[in-house]
DRENBARO-620938 format. One line per 10 residues: number of its first residue (from 1); their letters; for each residue z, y, x of C-alpha. Coordinates in steps of 0.1 Angstrom, whole numbers. Last residue first. Layout:
REM DRENBARO-620938
NUM) A) Z/Y/X; ... $
This chain:
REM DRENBARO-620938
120) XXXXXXXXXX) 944/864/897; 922/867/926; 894/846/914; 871/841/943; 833/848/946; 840/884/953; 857/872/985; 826/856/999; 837/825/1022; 822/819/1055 $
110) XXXXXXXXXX) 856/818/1071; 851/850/1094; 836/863/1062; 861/859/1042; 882/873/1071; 866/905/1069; 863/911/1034; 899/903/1031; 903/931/1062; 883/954/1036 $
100) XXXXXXXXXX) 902/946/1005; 936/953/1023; 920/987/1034; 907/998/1002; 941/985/985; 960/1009/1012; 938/1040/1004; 939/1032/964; 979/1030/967; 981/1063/985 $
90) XXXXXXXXXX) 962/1080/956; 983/1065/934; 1018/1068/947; 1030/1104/936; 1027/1088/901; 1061/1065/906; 1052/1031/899; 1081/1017/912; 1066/981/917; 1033/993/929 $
80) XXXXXXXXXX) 1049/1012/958; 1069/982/971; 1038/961/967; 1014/986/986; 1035/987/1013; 1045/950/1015; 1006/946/1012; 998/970/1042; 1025/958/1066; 1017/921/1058 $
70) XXXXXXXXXX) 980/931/1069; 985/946/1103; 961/975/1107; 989/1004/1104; 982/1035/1088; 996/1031/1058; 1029/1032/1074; 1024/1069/1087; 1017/1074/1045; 1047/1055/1038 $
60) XXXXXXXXXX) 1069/1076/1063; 1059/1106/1046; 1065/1094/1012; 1100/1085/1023; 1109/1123/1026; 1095/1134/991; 1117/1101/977; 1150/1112/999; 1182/1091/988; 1208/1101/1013 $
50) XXXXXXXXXX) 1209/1069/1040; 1226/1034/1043; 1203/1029/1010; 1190/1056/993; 1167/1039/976; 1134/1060/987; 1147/1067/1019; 1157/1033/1028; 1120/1024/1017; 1107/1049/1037 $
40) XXXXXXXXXX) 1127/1035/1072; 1111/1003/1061; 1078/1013/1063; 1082/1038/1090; 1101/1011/1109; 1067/987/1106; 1045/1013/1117; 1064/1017/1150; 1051/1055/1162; 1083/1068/1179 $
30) XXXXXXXXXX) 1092/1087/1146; 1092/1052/1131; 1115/1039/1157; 1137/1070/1152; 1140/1065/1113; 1151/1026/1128; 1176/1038/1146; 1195/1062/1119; 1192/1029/1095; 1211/1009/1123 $
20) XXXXXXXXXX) 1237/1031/1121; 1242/1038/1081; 1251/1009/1081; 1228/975/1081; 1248/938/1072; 1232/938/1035; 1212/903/1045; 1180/920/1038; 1192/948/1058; 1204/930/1089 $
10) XXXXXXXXXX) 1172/911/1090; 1153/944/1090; 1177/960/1116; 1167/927/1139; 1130/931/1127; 1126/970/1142; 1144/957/1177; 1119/931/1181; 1093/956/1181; 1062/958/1158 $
């Protein structure tokens, strides 16, 4: 994740992006930064700072759901889950499987056994 992805981040949250800064961080994710395609799919999907583009952002979701870096995956997943738009599902499953796994993992870095817990 580059420093330059989390300033235009920032300056979205805080509504300071234009149309600029959204341009540059659609070429971060077409340089490979997983965190931009996330974003940069988002911006697509809303249409903010950019022409609303829901095929288009699916694209850069699925490049996002690539990434091993767990905030990544669950702020993916999250976003998608909220809109519950159908073309989502199978793409959700894939990312769930994934966040499961590295839970997995850890749980049993930590000696704990995930399917012992209660999730919700």
């Amino acid at each position: 994740m580059r420093y330059e992805t989390l300033k235009i981040v920032r300056k979205l949250e805080n509504g300071r992006a234009d149309y600029l800064d959204v341009k540059r961080l659609g070429e971060l994710a077409d340089e490979g930064d997983l965190y931009a395609s996330l974003e940069y799919g988002i911006c697509l999907y809303l249409g903010e700072q950019v022409l609303e583009d829901k095929d288009r952002s699916y694209i850069y979701f699925e490049k996002a759901s690539k990434s091993d870096d767990f905030n990544i995956l669950v702020e993916l997943v999250s976003f998608m889950n909220y809109f519950e738009d159908s073309r989502f599902n199978e793409l959700i499953d894939v990312v769930m499987k994934k966040i499961r796994k590295k839970m997995e993992d850890k749980g049993k870095e930590l000696g704990i056994d995930i399917n012992n817990l209660r999730l919700n």
